[in-house]
C-alpha positions, 0 to 999 in steps of 0.5 A: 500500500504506497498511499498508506503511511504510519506514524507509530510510537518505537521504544525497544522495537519498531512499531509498539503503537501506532498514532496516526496514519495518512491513507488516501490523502487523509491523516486519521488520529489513533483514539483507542487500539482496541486490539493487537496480537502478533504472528510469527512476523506480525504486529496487527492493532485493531484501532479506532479512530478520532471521528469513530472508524475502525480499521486493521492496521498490520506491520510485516516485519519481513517486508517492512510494511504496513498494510491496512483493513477498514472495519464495518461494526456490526 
């Protein structure tokens, strides 16, 4: 995803939180990570944003880089 980039909080490693990302030419604020796990390479974080959407954001280690899902709640 070129029109996808993350702005994230590192302390010992790369990617712990991410903040805010700019995808399709709007930048959304992280209000809440509501979930986040790891796989084997992975670093996954279901967020919520200020104006109440909900995406996927995943990090892949391997490839370095940070795909995203939107969410619909049910």
């Amino acid at each position: 995803m070129d029109n996808l980039k993350v702005n994230c909080y590192s302390g010992h490693t790369y990617a712990e939180r991410p903040r805010s990302f700019l995808w399709e030419g709007i930048e959304y604020e992280v209000e809440e990570i509501e979930k986040e796990w790891q796989e084997p390479g992975e670093r996954h974080f279901q967020v919520r944003t200020k104006d109440n959407k909900l995406f996927k954001l995943c990090y892949n280690e391997t490839q370095e880089q940070w795909s995203l899902t939107e969410l619909i709640r049910s």
